[in-house]
N, CA, C and O atoms as a Tripos MOL2 file, in Angstrom:
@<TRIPOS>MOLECULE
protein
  268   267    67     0     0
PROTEIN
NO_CHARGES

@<TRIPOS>ATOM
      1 N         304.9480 -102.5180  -49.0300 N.3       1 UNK1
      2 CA        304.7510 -102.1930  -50.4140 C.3       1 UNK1
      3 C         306.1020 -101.8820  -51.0480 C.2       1 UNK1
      4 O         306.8020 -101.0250  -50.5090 O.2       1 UNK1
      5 N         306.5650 -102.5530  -52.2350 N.am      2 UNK2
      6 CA        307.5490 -102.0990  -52.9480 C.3       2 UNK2
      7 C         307.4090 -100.7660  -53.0960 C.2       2 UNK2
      8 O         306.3980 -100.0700  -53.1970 O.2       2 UNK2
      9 N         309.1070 -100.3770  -53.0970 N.am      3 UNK3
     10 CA        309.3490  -98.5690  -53.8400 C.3       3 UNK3
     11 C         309.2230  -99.2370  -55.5070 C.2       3 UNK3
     12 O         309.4610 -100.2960  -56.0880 O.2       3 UNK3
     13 N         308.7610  -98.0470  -55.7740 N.am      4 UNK4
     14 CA        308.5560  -97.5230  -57.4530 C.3       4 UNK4
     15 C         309.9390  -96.8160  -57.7040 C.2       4 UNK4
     16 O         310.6050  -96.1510  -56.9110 O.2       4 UNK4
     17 N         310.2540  -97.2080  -59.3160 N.am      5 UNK5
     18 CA        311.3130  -96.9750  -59.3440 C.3       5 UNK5
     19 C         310.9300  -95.5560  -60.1710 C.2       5 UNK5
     20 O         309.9400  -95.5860  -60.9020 O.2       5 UNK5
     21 N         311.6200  -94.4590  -60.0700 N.am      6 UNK6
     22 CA        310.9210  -93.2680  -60.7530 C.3       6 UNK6
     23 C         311.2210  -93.4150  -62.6740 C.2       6 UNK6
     24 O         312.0480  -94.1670  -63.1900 O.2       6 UNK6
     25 N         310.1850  -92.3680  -63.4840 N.am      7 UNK7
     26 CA        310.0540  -92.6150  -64.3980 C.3       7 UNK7
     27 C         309.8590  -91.5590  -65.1910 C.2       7 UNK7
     28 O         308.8320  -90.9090  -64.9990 O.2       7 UNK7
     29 N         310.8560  -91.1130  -66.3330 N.am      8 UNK8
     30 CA        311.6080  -89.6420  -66.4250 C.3       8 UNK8
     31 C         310.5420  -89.2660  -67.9000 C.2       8 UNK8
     32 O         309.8300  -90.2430  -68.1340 O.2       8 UNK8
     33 N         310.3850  -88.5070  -68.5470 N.am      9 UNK9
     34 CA        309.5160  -88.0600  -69.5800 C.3       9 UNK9
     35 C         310.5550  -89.0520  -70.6560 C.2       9 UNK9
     36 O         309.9910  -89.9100  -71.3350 O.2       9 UNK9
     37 N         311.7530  -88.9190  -70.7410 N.am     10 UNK10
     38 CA        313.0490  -89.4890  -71.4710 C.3      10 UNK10
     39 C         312.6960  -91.0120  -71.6310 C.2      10 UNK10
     40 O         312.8590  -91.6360  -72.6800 O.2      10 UNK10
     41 N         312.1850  -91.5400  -70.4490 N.am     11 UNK11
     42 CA        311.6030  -92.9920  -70.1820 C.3      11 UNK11
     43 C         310.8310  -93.3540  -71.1960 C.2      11 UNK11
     44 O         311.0170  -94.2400  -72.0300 O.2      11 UNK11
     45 N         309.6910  -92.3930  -71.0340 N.am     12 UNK12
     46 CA        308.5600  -92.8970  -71.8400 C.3      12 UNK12
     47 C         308.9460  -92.4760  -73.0450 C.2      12 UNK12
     48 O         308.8600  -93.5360  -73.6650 O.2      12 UNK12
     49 N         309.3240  -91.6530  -73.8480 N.am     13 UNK13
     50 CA        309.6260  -91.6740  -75.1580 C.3      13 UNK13
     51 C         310.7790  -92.3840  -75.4690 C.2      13 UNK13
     52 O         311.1980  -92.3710  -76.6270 O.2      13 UNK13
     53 N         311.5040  -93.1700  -74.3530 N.am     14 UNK14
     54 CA        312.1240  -94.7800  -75.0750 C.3      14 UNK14
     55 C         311.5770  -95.6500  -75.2180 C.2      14 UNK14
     56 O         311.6750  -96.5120  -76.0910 O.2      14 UNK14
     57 N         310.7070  -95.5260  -74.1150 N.am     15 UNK15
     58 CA        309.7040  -96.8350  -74.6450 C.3      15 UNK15
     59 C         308.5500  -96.4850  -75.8480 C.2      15 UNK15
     60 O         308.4260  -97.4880  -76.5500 O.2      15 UNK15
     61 N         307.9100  -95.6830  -76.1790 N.am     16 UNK16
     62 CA        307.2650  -95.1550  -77.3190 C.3      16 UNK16
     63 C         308.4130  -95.8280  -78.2250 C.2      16 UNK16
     64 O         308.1790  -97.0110  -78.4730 O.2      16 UNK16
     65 N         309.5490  -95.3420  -78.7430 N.am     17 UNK17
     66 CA        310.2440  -95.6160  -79.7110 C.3      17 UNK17
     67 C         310.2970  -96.6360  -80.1340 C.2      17 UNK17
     68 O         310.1230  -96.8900  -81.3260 O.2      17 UNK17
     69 N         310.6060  -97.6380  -79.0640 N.am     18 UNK18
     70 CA        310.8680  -99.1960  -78.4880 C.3      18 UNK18
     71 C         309.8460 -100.2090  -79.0410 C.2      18 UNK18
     72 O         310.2260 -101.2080  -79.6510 O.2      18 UNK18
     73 N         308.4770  -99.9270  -78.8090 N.am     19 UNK19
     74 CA        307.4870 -100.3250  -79.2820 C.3      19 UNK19
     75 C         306.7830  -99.9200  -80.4260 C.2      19 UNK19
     76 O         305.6110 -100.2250  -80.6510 O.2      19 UNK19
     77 N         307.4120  -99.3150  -81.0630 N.am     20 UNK20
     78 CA        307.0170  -98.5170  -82.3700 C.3      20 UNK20
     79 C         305.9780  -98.5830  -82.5890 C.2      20 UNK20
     80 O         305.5360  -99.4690  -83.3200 O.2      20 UNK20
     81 N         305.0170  -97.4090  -81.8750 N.am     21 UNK21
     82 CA        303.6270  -96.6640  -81.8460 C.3      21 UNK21
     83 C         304.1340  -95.4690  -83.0170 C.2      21 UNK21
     84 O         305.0500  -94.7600  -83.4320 O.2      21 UNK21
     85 N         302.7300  -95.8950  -83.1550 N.am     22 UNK22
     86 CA        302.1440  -94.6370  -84.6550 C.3      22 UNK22
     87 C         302.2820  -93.2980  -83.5570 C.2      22 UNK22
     88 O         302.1680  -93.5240  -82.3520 O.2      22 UNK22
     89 N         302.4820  -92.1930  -83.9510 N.am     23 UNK23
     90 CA        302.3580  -90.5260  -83.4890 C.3      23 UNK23
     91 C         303.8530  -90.3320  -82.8260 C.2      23 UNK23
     92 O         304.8520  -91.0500  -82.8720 O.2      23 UNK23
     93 N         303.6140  -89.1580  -82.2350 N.am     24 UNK24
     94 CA        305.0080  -88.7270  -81.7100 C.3      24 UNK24
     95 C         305.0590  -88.9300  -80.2210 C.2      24 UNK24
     96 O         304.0560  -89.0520  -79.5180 O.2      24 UNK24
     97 N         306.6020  -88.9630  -79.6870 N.am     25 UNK25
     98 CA        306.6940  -88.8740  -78.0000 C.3      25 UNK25
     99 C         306.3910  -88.0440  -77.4640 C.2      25 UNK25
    100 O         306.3870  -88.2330  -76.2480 O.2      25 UNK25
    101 N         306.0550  -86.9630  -77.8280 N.am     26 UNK26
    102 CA        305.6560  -85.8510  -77.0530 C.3      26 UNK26
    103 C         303.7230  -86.3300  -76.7390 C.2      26 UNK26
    104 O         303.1990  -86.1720  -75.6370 O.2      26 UNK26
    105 N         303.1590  -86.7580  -77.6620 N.am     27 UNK27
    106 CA        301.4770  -87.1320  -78.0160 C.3      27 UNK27
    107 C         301.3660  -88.2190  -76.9740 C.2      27 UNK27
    108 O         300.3800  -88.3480  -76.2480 O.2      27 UNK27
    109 N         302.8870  -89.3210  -76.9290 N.am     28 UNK28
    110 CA        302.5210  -90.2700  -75.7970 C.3      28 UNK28
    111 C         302.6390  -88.9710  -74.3480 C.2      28 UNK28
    112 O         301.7260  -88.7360  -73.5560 O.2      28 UNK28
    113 N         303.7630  -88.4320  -74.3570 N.am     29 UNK29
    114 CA        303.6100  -88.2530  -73.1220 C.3      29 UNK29
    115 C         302.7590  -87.2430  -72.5450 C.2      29 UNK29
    116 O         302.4190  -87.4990  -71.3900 O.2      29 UNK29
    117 N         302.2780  -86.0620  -73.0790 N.am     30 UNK30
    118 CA        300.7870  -85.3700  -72.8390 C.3      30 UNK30
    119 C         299.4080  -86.6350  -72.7690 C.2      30 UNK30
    120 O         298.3880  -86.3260  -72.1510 O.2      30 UNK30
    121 N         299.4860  -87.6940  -73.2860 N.am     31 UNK31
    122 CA        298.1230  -88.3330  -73.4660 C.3      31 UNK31
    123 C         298.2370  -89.3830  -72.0290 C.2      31 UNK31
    124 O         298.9100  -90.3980  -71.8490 O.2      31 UNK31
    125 N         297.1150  -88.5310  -70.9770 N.am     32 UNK32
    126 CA        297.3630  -89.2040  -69.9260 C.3      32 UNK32
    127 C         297.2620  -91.1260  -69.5580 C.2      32 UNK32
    128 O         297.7510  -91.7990  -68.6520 O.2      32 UNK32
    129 N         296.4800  -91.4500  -70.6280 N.am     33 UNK33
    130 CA        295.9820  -93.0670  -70.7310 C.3      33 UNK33
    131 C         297.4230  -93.5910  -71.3040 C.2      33 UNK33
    132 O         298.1090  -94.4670  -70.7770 O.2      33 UNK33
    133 N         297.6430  -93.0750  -72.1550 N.am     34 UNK34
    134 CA        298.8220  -93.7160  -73.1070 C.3      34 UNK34
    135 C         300.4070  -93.4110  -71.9750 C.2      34 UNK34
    136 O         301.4050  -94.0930  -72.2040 O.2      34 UNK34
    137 N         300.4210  -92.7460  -71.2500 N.am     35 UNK35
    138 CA        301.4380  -91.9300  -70.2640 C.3      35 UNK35
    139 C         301.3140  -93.1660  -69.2310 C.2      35 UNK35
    140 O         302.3430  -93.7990  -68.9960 O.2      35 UNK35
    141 N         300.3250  -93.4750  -68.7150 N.am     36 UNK36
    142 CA        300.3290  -94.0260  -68.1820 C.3      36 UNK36
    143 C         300.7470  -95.3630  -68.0180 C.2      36 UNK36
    144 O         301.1810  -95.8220  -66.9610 O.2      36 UNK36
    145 N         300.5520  -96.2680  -69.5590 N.am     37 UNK37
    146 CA        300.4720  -97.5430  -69.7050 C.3      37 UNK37
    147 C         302.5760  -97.4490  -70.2110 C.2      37 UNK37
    148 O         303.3940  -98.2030  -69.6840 O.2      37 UNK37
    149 N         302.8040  -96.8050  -70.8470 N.am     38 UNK38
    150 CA        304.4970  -96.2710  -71.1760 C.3      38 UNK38
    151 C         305.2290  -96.5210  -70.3040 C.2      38 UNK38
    152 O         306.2360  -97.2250  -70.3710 O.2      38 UNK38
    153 N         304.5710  -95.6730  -68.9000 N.am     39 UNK39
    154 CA        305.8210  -95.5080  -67.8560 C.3      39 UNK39
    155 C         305.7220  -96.7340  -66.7860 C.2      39 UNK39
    156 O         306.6320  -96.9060  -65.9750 O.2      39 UNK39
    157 N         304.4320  -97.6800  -66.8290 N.am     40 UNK40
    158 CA        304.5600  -99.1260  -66.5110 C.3      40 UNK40
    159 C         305.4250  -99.6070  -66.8510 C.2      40 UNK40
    160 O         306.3360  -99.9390  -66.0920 O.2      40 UNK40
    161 N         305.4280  -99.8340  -68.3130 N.am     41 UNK41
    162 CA        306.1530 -100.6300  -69.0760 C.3      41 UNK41
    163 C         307.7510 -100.1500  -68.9730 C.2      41 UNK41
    164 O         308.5490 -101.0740  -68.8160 O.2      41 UNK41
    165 N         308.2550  -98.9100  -69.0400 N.am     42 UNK42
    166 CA        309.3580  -98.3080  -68.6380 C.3      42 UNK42
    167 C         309.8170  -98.8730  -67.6190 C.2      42 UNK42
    168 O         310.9530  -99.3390  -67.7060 O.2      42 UNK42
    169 N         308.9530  -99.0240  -66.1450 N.am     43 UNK43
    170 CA        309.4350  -98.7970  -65.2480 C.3      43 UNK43
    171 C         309.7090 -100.7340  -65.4630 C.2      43 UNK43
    172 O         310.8850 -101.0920  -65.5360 O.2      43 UNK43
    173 N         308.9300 -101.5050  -65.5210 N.am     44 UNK44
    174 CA        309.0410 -102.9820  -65.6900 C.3      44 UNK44
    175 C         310.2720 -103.2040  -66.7520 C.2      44 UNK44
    176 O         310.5490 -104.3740  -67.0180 O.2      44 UNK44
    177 N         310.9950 -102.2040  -67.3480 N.am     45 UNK45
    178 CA        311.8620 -102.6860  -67.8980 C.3      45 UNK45
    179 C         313.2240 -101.9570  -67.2160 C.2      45 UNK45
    180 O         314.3040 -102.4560  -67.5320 O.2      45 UNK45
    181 N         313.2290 -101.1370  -66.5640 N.am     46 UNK46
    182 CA        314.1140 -101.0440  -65.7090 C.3      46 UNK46
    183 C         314.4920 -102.0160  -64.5190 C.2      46 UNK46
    184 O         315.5610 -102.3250  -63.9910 O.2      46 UNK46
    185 N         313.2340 -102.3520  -64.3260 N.am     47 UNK47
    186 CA        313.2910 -103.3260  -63.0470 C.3      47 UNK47
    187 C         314.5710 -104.6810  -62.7460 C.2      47 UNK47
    188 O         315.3300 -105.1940  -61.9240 O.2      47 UNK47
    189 N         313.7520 -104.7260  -64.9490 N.am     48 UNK48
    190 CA        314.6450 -106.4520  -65.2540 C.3      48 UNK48
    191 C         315.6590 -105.7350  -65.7140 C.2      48 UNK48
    192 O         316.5520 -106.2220  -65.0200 O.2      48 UNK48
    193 N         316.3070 -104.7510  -66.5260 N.am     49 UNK49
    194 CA        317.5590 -104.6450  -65.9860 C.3      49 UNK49
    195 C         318.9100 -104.3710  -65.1830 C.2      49 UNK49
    196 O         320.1170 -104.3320  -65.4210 O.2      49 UNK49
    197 N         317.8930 -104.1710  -63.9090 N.am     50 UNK50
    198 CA        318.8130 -103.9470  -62.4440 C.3      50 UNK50
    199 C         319.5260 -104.9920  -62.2640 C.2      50 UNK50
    200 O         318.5880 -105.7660  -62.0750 O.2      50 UNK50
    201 N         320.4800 -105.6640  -62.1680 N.am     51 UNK51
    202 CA        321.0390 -106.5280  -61.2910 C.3      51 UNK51
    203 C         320.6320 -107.3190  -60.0770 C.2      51 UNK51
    204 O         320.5790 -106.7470  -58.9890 O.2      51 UNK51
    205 N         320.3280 -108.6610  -60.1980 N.am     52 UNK52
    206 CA        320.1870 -109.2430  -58.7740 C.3      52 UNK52
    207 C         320.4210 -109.0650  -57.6440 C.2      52 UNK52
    208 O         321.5320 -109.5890  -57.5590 O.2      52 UNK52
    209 N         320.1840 -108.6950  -56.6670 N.am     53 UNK53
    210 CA        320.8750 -108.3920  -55.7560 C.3      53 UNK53
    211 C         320.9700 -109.8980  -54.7570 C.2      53 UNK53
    212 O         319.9970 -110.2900  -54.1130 O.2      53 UNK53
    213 N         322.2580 -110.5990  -54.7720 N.am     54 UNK54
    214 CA        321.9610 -111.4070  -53.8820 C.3      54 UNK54
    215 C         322.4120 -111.2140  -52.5440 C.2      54 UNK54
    216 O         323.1470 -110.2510  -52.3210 O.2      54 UNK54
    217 N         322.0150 -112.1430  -51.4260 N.am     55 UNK55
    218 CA        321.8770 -111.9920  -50.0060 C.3      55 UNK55
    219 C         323.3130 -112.7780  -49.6440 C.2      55 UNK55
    220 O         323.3210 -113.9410  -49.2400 O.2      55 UNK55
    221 N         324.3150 -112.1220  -49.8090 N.am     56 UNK56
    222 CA        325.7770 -112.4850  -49.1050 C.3      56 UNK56
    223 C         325.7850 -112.3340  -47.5200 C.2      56 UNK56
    224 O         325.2520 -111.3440  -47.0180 O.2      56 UNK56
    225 N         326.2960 -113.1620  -46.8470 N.am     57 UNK57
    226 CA        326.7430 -112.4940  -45.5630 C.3      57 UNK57
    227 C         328.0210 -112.0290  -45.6880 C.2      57 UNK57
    228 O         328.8250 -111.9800  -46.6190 O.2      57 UNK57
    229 N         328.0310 -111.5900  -44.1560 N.am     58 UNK58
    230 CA        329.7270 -110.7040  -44.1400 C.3      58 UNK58
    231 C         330.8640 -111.7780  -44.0650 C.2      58 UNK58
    232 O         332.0360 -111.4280  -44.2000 O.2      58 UNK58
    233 N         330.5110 -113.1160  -43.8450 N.am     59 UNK59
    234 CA        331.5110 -114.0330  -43.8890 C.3      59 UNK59
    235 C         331.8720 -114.0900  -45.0370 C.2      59 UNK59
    236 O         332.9300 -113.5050  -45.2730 O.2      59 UNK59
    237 N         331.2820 -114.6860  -46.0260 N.am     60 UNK60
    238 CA        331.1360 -115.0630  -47.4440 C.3      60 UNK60
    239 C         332.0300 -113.8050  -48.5520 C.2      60 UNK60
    240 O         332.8030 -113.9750  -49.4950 O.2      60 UNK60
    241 N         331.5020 -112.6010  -47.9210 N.am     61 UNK61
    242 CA        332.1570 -111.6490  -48.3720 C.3      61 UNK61
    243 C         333.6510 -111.0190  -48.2260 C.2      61 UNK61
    244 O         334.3230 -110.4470  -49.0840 O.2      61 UNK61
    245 N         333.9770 -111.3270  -46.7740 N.am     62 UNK62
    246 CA        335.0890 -111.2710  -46.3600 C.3      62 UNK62
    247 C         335.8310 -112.1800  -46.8170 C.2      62 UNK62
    248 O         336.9650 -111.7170  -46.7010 O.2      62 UNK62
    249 N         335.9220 -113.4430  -47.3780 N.am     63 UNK63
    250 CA        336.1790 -114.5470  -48.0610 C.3      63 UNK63
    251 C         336.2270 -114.7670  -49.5840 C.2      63 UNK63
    252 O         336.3890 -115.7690  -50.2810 O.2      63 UNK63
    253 N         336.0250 -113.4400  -49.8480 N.am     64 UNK64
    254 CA        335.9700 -113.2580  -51.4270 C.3      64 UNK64
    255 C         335.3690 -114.3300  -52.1440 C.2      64 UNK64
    256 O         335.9000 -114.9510  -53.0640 O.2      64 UNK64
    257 N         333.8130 -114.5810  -51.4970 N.am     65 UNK65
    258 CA        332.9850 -115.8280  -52.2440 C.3      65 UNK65
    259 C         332.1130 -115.3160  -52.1030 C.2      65 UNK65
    260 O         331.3930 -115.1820  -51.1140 O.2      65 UNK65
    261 N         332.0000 -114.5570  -54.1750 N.am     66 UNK66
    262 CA        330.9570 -113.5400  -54.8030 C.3      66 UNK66
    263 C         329.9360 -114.5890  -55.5610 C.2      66 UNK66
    264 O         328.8420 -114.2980  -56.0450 O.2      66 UNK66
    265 N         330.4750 -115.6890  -55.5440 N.am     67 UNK67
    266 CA        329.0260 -116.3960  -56.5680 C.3      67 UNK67
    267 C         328.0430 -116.8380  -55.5740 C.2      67 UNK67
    268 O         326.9830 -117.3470  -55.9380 O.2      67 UNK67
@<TRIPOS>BOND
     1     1     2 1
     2     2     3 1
     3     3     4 2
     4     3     5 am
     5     5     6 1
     6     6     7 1
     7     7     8 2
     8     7     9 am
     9     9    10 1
    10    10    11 1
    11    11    12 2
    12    11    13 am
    13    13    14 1
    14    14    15 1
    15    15    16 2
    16    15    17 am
    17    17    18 1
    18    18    19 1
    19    19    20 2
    20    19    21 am
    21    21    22 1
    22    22    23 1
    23    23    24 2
    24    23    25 am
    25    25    26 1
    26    26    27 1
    27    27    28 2
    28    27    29 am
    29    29    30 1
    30    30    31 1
    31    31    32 2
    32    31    33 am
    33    33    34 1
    34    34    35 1
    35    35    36 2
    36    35    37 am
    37    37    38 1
    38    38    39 1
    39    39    40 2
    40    39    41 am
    41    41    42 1
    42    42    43 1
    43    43    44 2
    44    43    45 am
    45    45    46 1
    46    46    47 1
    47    47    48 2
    48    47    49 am
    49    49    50 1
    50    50    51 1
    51    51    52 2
    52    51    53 am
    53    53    54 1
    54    54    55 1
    55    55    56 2
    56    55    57 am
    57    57    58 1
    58    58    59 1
    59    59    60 2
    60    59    61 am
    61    61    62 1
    62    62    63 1
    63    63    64 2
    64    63    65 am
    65    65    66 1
    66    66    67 1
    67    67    68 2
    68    67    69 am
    69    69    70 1
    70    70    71 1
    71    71    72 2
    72    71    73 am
    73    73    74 1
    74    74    75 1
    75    75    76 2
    76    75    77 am
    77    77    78 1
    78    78    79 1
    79    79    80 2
    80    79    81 am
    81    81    82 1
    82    82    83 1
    83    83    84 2
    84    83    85 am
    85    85    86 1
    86    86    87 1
    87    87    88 2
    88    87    89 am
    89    89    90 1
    90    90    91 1
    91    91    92 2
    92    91    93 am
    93    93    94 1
    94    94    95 1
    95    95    96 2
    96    95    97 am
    97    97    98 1
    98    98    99 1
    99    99   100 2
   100    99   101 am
   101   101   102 1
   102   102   103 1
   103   103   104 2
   104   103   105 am
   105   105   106 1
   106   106   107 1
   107   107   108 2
   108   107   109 am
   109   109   110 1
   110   110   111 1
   111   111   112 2
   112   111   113 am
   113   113   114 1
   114   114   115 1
   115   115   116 2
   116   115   117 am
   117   117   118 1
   118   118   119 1
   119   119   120 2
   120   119   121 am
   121   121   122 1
   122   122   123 1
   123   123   124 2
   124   123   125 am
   125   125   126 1
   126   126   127 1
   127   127   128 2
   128   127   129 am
   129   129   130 1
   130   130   131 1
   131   131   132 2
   132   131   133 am
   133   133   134 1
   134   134   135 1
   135   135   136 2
   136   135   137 am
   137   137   138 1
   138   138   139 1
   139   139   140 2
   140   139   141 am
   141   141   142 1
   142   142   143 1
   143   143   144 2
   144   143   145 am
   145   145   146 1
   146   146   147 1
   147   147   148 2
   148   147   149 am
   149   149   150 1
   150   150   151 1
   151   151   152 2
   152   151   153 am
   153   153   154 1
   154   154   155 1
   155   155   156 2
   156   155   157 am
   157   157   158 1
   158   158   159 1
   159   159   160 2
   160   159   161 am
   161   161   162 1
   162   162   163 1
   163   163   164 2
   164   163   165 am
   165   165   166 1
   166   166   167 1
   167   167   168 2
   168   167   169 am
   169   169   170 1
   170   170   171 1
   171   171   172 2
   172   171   173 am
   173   173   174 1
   174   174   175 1
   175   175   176 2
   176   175   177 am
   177   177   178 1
   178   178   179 1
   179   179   180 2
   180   179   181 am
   181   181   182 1
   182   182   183 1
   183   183   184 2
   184   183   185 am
   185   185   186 1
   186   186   187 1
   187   187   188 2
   188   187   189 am
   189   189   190 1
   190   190   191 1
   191   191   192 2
   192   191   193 am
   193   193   194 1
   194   194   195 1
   195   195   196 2
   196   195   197 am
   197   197   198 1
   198   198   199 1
   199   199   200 2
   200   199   201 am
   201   201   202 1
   202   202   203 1
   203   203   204 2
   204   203   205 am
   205   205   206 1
   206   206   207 1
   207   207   208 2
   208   207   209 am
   209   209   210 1
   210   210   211 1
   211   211   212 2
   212   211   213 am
   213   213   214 1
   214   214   215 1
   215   215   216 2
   216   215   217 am
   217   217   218 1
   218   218   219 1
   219   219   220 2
   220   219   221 am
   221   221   222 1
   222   222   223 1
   223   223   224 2
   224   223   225 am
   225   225   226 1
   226   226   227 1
   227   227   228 2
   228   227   229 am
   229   229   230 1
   230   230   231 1
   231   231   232 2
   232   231   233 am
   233   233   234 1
   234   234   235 1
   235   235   236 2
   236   235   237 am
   237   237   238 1
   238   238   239 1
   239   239   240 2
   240   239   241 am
   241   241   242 1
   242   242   243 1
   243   243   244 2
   244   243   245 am
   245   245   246 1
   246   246   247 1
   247   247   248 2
   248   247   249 am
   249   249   250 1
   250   250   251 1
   251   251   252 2
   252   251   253 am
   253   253   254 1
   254   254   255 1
   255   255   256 2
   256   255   257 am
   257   257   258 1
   258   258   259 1
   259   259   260 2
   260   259   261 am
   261   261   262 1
   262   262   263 1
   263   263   264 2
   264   263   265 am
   265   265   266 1
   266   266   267 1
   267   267   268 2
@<TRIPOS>SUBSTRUCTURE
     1 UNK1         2 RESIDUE 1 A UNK
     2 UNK2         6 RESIDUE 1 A UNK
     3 UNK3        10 RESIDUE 1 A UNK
     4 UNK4        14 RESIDUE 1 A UNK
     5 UNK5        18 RESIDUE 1 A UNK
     6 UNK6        22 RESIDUE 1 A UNK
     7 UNK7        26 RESIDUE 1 A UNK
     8 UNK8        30 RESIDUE 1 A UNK
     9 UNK9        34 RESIDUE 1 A UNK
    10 UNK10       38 RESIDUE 1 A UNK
    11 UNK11       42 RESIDUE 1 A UNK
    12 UNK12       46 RESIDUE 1 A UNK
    13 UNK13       50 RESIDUE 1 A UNK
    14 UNK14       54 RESIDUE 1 A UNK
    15 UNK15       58 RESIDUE 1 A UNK
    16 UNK16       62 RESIDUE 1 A UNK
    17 UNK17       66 RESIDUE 1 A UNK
    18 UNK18       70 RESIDUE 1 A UNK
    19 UNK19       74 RESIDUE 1 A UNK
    20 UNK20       78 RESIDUE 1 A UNK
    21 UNK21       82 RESIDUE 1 A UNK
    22 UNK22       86 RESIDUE 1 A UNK
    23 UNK23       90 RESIDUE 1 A UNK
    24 UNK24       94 RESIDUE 1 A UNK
    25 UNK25       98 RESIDUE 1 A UNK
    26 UNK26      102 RESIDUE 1 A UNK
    27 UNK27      106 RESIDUE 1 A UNK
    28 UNK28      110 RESIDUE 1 A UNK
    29 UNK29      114 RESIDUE 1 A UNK
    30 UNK30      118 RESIDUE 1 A UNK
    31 UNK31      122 RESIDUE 1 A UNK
    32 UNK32      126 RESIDUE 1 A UNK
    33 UNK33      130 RESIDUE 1 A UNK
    34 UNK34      134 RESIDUE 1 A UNK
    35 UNK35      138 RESIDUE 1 A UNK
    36 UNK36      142 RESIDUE 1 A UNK
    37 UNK37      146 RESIDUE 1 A UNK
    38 UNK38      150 RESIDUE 1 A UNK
    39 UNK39      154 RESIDUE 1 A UNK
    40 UNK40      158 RESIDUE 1 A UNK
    41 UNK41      162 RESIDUE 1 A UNK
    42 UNK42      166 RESIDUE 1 A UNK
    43 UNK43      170 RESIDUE 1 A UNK
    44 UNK44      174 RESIDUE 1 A UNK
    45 UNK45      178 RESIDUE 1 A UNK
    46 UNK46      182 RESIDUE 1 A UNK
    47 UNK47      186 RESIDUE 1 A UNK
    48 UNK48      190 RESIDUE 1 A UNK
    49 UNK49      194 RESIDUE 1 A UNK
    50 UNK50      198 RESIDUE 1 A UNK
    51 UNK51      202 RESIDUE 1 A UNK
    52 UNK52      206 RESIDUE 1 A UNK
    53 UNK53      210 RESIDUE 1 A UNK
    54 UNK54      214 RESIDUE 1 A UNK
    55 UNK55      218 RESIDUE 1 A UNK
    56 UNK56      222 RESIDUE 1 A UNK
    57 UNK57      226 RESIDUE 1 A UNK
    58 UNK58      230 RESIDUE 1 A UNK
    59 UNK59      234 RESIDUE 1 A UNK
    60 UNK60      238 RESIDUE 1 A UNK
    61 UNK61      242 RESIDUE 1 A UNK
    62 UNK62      246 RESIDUE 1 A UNK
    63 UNK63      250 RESIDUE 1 A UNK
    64 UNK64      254 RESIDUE 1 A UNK
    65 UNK65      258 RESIDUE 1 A UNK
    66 UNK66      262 RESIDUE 1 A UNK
    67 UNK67      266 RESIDUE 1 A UNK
């Protein structure tokens, strides 16, 4: 099973903002349905902006051949 990437109260009232929902960030993040569907979406947007990680070996690397 994939790790979950964790997901900060700060999270969800960027994404509240982000998606410009009617009420306040504090209303998303007390409202457990709406909390919930936020810090998905939070966490799915952290995901895509992590960096690729690609699969170098130690040759390739030692060889300074990063693409």
């Amino acid at each position: 099973m994939a790790t979950r990437i964790p997901v900060t109260d700060a999270d969800i009232a960027r994404e509240h903002r982000l998606r410009h929902l009617r009420g306040s960030a504090v209303d998303a993040i007390t409202n457990p349905a709406l909390r919930i569907c936020l810090a998905n979406c939070a966490e799915l947007r952290k995901k895509r902006a992590l960096p690729e990680q690609s699969a170098l070996d130690g040759k390739s690397l030692a060889a300074g051949e990063t693409e």
